[in-house]
Each structure stands twice: as C-alpha cells, then as structure tokens.
N, C-alpha and C positions, 0 to 999 in steps of 0.2 A: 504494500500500500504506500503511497507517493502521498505526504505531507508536506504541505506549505509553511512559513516559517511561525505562522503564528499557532498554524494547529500545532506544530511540532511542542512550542511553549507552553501551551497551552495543555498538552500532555503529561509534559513534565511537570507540569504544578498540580496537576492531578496524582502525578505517580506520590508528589512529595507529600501532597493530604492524606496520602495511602499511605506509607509509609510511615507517619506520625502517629494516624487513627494506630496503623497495627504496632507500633512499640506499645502505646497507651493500654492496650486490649493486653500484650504480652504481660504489662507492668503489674495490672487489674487480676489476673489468671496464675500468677507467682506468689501473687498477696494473699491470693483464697487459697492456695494450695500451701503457701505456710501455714493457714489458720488453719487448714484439716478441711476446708470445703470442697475441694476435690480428691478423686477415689487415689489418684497418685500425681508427684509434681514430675516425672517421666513417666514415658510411654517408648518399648523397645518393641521393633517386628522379631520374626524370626529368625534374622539374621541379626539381631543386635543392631540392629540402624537407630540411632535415638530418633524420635519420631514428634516432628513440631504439634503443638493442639491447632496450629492452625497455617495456613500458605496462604501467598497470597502472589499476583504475578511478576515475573520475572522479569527486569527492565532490559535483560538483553536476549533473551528467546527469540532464536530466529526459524520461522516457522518450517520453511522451506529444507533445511539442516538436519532438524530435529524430529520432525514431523514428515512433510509432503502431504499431498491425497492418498486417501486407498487407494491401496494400486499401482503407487506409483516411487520409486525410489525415495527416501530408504527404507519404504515400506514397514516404517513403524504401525503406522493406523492399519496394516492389512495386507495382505498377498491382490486382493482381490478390489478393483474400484469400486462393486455393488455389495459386496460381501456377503451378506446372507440374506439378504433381500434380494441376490439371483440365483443362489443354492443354498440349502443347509450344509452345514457339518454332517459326515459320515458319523451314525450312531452305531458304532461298532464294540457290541458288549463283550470282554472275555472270556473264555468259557474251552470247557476243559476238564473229563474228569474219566477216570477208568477206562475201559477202552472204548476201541473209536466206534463202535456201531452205538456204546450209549452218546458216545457225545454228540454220535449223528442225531441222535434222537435233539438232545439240545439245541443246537445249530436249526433246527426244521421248526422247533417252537417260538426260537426268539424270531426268526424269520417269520414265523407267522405272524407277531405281534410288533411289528414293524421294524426292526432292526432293518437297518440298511448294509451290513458293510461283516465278516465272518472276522474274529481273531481266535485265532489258537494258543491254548495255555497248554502247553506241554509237562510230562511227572518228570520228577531227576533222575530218574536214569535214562531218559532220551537226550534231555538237556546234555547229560556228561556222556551221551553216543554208546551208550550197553544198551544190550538187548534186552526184555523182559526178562529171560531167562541166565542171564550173568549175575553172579555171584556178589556180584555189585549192586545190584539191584532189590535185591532180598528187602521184604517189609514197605517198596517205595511203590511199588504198583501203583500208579494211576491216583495218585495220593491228591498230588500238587498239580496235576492234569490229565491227560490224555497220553495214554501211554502208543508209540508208534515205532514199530518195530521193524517193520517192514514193507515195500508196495501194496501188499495187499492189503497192509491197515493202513496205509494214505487212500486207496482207495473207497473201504469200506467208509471214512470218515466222511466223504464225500460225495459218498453215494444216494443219488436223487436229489443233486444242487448241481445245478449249472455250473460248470465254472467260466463261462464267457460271459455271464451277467452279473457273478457276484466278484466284490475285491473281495481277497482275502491276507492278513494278514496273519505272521506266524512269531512267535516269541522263540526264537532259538537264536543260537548262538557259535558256541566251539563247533556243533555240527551242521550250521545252518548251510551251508552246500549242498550238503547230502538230504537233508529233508526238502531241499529247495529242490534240488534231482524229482526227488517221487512226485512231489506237486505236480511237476512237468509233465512226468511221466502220465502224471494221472488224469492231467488236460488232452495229453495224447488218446489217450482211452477212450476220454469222451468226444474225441474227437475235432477237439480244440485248441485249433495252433497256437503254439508258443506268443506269437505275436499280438494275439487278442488277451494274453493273462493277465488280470491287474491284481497288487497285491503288494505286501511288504517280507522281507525276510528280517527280523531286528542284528543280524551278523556283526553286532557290534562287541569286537573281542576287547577292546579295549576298555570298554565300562567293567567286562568281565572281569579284567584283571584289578582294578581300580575297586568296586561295590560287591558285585554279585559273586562272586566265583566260582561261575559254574563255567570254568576255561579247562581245554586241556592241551593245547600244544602249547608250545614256547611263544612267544611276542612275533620273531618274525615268522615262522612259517605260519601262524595266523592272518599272518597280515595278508602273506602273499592267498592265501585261500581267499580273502575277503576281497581282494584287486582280481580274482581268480571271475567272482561274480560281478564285481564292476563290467570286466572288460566283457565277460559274455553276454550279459545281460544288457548292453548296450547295442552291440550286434543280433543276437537273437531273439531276447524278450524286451523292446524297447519300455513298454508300458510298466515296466515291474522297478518297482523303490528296492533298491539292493542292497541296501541298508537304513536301519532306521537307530539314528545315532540317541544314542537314551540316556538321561538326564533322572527318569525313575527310579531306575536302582540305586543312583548314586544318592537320592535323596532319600527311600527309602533306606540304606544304610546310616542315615544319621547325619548328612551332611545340613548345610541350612540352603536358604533359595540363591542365595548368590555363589554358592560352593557350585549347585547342583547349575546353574546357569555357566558358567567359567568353566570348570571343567568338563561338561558337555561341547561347548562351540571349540573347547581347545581340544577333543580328542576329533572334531571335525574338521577343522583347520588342518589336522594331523593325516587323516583318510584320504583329504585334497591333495595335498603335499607330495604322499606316497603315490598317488596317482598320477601326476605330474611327472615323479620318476618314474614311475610305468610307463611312458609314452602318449598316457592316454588323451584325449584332447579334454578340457575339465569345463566348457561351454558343451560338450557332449553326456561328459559323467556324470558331474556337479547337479543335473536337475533332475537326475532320479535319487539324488541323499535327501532321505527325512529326517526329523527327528523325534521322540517322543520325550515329552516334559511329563513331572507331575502337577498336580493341584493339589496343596496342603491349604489351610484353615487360615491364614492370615490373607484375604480375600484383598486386598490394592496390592500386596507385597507379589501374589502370583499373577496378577493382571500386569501390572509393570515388570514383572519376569519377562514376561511371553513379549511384552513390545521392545523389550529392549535385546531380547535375543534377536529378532529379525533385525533392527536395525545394526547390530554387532556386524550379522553376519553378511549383510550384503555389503557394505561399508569395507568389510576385507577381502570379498570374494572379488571386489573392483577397484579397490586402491592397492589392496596386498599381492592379489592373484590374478589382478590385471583380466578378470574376467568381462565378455563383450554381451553374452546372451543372458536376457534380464530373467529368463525363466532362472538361471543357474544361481542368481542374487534374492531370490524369493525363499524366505525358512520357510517351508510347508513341515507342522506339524500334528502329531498325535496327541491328546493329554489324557490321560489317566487320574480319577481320585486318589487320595493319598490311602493306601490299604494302613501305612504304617500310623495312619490318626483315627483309625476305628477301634472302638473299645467292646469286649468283653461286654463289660460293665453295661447295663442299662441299654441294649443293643439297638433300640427302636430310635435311639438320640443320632446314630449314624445315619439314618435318614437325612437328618436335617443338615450334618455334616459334608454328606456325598451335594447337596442341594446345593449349596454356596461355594461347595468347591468347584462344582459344572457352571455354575454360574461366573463363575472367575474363570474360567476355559472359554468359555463363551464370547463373555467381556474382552479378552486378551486375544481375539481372532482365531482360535482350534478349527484344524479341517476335519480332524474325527476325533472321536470322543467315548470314552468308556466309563461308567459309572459304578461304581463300586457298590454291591450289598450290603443289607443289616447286619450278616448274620456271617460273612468274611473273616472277621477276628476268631469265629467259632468252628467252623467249615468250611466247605463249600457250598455254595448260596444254592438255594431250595429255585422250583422254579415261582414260585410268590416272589420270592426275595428277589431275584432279578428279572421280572415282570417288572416290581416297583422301584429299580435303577433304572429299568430304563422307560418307565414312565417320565420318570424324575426330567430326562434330559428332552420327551414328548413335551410336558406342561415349558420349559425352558422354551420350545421351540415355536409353539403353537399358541401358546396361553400368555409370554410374560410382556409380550411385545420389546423386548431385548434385540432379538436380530432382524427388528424393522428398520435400525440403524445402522450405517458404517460406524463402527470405532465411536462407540454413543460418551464414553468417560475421556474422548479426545479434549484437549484442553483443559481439563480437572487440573490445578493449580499444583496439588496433591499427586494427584497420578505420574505428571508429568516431571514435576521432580524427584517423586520416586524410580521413574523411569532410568532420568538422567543418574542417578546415585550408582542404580544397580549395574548400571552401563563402566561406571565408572571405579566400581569396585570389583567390577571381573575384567578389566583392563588390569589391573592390579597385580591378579590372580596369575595373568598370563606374563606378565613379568617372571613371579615367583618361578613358575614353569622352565621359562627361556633358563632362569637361571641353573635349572639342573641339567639344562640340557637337551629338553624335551619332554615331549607328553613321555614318551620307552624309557628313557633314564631317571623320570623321577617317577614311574611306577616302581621301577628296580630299586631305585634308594626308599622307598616307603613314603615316598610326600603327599600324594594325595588319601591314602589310608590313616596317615597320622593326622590328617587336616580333620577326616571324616571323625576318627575315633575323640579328638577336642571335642568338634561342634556335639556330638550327640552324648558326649559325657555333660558338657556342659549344658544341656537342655533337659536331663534326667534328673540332675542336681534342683534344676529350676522347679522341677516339677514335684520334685520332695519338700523342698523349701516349701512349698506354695507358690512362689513369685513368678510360675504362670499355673493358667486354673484350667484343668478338661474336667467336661461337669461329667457329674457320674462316676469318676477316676479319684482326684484329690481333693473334692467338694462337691456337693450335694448329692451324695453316697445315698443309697438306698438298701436294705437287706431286703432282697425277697428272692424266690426262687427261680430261676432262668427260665421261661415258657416259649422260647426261638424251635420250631422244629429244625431238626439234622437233617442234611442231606445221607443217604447209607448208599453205600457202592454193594454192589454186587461179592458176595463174600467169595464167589466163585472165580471172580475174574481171573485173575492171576493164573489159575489153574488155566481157566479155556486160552488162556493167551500164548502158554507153553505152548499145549499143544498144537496149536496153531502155528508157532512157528517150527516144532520137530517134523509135523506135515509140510510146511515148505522147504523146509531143506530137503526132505527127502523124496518128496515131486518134482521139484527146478532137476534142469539139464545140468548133469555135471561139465561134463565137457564146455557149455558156454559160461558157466558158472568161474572156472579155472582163468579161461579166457580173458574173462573180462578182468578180474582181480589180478592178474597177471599186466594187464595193460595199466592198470589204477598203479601197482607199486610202481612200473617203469617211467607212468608219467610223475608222480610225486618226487620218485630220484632223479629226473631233469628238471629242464624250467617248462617246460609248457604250461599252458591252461586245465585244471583238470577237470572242470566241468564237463567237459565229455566224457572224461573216461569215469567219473561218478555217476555218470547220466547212464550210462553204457553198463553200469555194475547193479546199481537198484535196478533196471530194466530184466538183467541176468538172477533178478533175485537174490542178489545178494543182500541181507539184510544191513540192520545201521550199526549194529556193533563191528561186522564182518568188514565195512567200509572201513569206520575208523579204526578196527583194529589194525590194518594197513598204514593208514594217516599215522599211527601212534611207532606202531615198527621204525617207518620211514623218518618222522619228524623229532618224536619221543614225547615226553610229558612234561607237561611243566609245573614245578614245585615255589610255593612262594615263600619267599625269605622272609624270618620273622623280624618284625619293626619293631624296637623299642623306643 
C-alpha cells in the first residue's frame, strides 16, 4: 500500500497512541497480578516461549515476506489460493489391527462412513521386517496393527477396494521398500498401473533413528534404500509421496513443538541434499516429499507450527537449493492428534482433546488429517470410538464454518508472532545441527535424543509439580470405574497367520523363488536401484522377513550407542 506523507504521519501517531494505551494496559495487568488478581503473572506454551497476555501490531511486518496470499510464495497462509473452500482435507483415519482380512473389515467401515483417504498402522514385527512366525515376533501379533507378512496378506488387506480410487497411505519405515513392492504388486493384481497409484510410504529412516526406533540397517545403507524409492518412484509411480518426513514420533517421544518443527525440516533438508548427490533432478523429486506433523493441546503454538514450517521450507528449497518449480517449495502435509496427550484417566475428556487439536490442523492449513480415539490410551479404538474421530473432523468440516476461509487466524497479532518466534527458534536448532556436522553425525553423537530426553523430562516434572494441569490426570481426579469397551482381537490369529505363511512357502515355485533372492542379494552388493529386484522377490513370494533377511546379510544391523 503506497502512502502519502501525511497518511504516513498520521500512522505513526497512531502507532505511538498504540503503543502508550499498550504499556498503560501492561502496567494495569503487572499491578493485578502482584495483588493475586490474576491466575499467574506468566504464561509458558509448550515449548517454554514466555507468552505476552496481550500483542499488539508490529510497526515493521512486511506483509509480502512474511505472509503472501494463499497460494502463493512463501506460502505461509496455504499451499493452496482457495484452500478448503475448493477441496477438503483428506480425512484419513489410522487403522490397523490383527490380521489383514480383519483390518479389511475396518478399512470397508470407515469407508463406509465417509473416510476419504486409507492409512495403515502396521504391528512391530512388520515395522522391524520379521515374519509373523520369527522368533522375534512372539507375543506382538497384530498388537500395535496389522500384521503383513507376505503378498498374499497385502493383498487380502485390500481386497474389495479399489486401489485406483483410493490414496492410501502406509506407516512403515526400515522396511518400507518392501511393503511398498507388495502394494505395487497388488495394484498389478487388480489391474492397476503403477502410474495411476496414489499414496504415501512414511520411509522416513531418519526420525527412526532420532524418536521411534523401529530402524534396522545402518544410516547409510538406509538412506540409499530411501533414494532407492525417490528415484523409482519418480520414473514409474509419479503420483506416489515416497516419503512422508515425520515430525510425530519425534514429538510423541517427548520432544516440544519447536524441537519436533527443527528437527523434522532439518532431516528434510537432509533427504534433499542426499538427493542432489544422487543425481537426481530435486524440481523433479522435491514434490513428491511430504510431511506428517503432530497436533498437541497448546492450540496457536500448533497453528503457528504448521505456518511456519511451510514458510521455513520453501524459503530454503529456493534460496538454499536454488529450486525453480513452485510445486517443489509447497510443505504438503499430514497431521495427526497427539496419541501421547490422551489419558487413561476419564477417557470421554479425549474427545474434546482430539476436537481442538483437529481444529489447530485445520486452522494451520492440513491436506489430511487423522483423528485420534477415546479409548487409544487403553486399546485399540472400538468401531464407536473411531466413528466419533472421525465425526469429530465431519462436524470441523461441514458444521464449524472454519474452512469457508483461507488462512481465517491470518493477521492475529498473536498468531503471527508466534509464527515468527517458532521460525526463529528452529533456525537456531539448525545451527546446533550444522555444528555436529549434520542431521548423521549428530544422531551418532546423541544430540537430538538428549535434546528429546531434556524436553520430556522436563514436562513430567511440570506435571508432578502441578505447574501444568491435564484435567483428569493431576487435577480434577475422579475415582470411578472405567466403562470404555475393548477392542478383543481374535485369540486365534496368530495361529491362522502361521499357517498361512508355512502354506506359502510351500506352494511358491522354488526354482523362481531362488531366482529372484539370488538377484535381490546381487543387487544390494552393487549400487543399482533395488526396487526391482524387491519388486521381482515379493512377486516370487518371497515373504518380508525372507527380503530383509537378505537386506540385513548384505547391509547388517544397526545398534545405537548409549547417550549419556
């Protein structure tokens, strides 16, 4: 906006009335909070940001910089110029549990009840690539999801769903290659080219080593598995995210929002990088990386999470990485409710929990969205329980009038220097980084695990003390007796899953069987791509322990050094 010299003055004697009224107000708000009239004279988020009781605007916010339109570079307000006033958010609940013909069953319900979009939660012994029946696996059956062992349970999972109409995404990880194979495989079945599949793999080894650990090979040869899917997937499955860089686990281990913001865009920065030394062209690669955040309970502090991640990340994808195509500068992310802020305790209160955390997904721009159950802290969610997640995220969509606007909290006073802070405090973070040498060097030294192991010591502490309150937990306690029904798995499964895989070993062709795992070791001991030769080995029937038992021959295991 072009002002003349009088408006301009005339501004300025406005800003300085503004600025006097807000000392006066701060002065008034100091003096009742000595006298005990207010509940405290600070106020911290979850990150420990001291938090003003009031903002007010900024005299040097420049709109263009900081902001833009929806849509439009640096895509803080939005990937998208209409936003959810020309599409929703994919409502993709996760789901996952015993094996795949019951999960099939789930998958066909929540579809029923309008889910738009499939996620799969996988059990730990797929996660760490054992078969149901390794020794490894004992007592884990289908616990923590859907246990998948082989093509013919990728297939049964998905059998009677399209897979040229639905996306689907999949939460794996050290094996996410090889479940990626069957998928493939199993679009072929139904006769559906590679090039129509739409979908996420999460093949982010790096949070693994960092949060979650469910990793099993060493840093690089994961990496190159993980560039192994970049570079296929860009020639054969263009439509497919071949990675979805995650920021969840990392906050679910106990980190806070600007940990779990920093070290997320910094292990994506890192993905870029390594692909660059691949050859790969990264205005080609770059726009099939997603990412998936959480939603925790401190509702502006995840809203300005989510806008300051996009603008981080297009800002370096084109001043850092020199990138040209604007799809490649767009964060398209996933958000998830915080699983790690649902309680036991009083489980009906997690409703209202999961409600304002979708609601801050929402608020902060989310392309898809999963809503977390009552009843999660205790089991696996009943199908009540996650009917009313993901009503949760229906009434959000239909009922709150929230996404009848772009980027509706744009200009909040508040918002928007919470924005700038969080921006500014994982710039920081990537300092700390540079300084070990990298995202690989300071996983090896223990940096981001001691960072995590502070923050969530120090939030537990908080929560003993009292000096933060989760109702139901460390105030307004209730004694009564739990009335949530259980989800119950089938006591049988395990059993029928054995046998189900001793029948395919001993049906599959030996001879191609040989073949193709013969060609999987030879490619993993050169450099090629071995997307084929996985693709070529789940096809031969080889199951997912049988793959990576190869991968682990060839690569080996990787052990993580204890931090002190």
């Amino acid at each position: 906006m072009v002002l003349s010299l009088r408006e301009k003055e005339s501004v300025s004697a406005d800003r300085n009335v503004m600025q006097e009224t807000f000392r006066e107000w701060r002065r008034k708000f100091e003096e009742e909070a000595g006298a005990g009239k207010q509940r405290r004279d600070k106020f911290y988020n979850l990150s420990w940001m001291e938090i003003d009781p009031l903002y007010i605007p900024r005299e040097d916010f420049d709109y263009d910089t900081k902001l833009g339109d929806p849509g439009h570079y640096p895509y803080t307000r939005g990937i998208h110029e209409n936003m959810y006033t020309g599409k929703l958010w994919t409502m993709r609940q996760f789901a996952g549990f015993g094996s795949a013909a019951e999960t099939n069953r789930r998958f066909k319900y929540l579809l029923s009840h309008g889910e738009t979009g499939l996620s799969v939660a996988f059990d730990y012994p797929t996660l760490y690539g054992y078969d149901t029946d390794d020794p490894h696996s004992e007592g884990e059956f289908g616990k923590c999801g859907v246990a998948v062992s082989s093509l013919e349970d990728m297939q049964t999972l998905f059998r009677g769903i399209p897979l040229d109409t639905v996306s689907t995404s999949m939460t794996i990880n050290g094996p996410a290659s090889v479940l990626w194979a069957m998928y493939i495989a199993t679009g072929e079945a139904q006769r559906v080219p590679k090039k129509a599949l739409r979908g996420t793999i999460q093949n982010d080894v790096l949070k693994e080593y960092i949060a979650q650990k469910s990793f099993i090979f060493p840093p690089e040869p994961s990496m190159r598995l993980v560039l192994d899917t970049f570079e296929y997937g860009m020639k054969e499955v263009p439509l497919w995210n071949t990675i979805s860089i995650s920021g969840y686990h990392i906050r679910e281990a106990g980190s806070t929002a600007v940990q779990e913001l920093a070290f997320t865009l910094a292990d994506g920065f890192e993905y870029v990088r390594r692909g660059v030394e691949r050859g790969l062209d990264p205005d080609r690669f770059v726009p099939r990386l997603s990412f998936f955040f959480n939603a925790h309970n401190d509702f502006f502090e995840e809203i300005a999470k989510y806008r300051a991640a996009r603008r981080i990340w297009a800002r370096e994808m084109k001043e850092r990485f020199g990138l040209k195509n604007e799809r490649a500068m767009k964060l398209r992310f996933h958000t998830q409710t915080a699983g790690c802020s649902l309680t036991a305790e009083q489980p009906e209160n997690n409703i209202v929990r999961v409600a304002l955390q979708a609601m801050a997904a929402v608020f902060g721009g989310t392309q898809s969205l999963h809503t977390n159950s009552l009843d999660e802290a205790l089991a696996l969610p009943t199908e009540k329980a996650v009917r009313i997640a993901l009503r949760t995220q229906q009434i959000i969509a239909y009922e709150s009038g929230i996404p009848n606007v772009a980027d509706p909290l744009g200009g909040s006073y508040y918002v928007e220097w919470l924005t700038d802070r969080m921006e500014e405090e994982s710039y920081s973070v990537f300092d700390d980084i540079e300084e070990y040498g990298g995202v690989i060097p300071a996983i090896e030294m223990g940096y981001f695990q001691k960072a995590i192991t502070e923050s969530s010591y120090r939030y537990q502490r908080e929560l003993e003390k009292k000096e933060r309150i989760v109702v139901g937990v460390n105030e307004y306690t209730v004694n009564e007796q739990l009335s949530v029904p259980i989800l119950r798995l089938d006591p049988k499964g395990r059993d029928k899953q054995v046998e189900r895989l001793k029948k395919l070993r001993r049906d599959r062709n030996g001879r191609r069987f040989e073949d193709a795992m013969s060609m999987l070791r030879k490619t993993a001991e050169g450099s090629g791509n071995t997307m084929p030769a996985i693709i070529n080995a789940v096809k031969a029937k080889a199951t997912l322990g049988e793959v990576t038992g190869v991968l682990r021959e060839v690569f080996g295991e990787y052990r993580e050094q204890h931090v002190i």
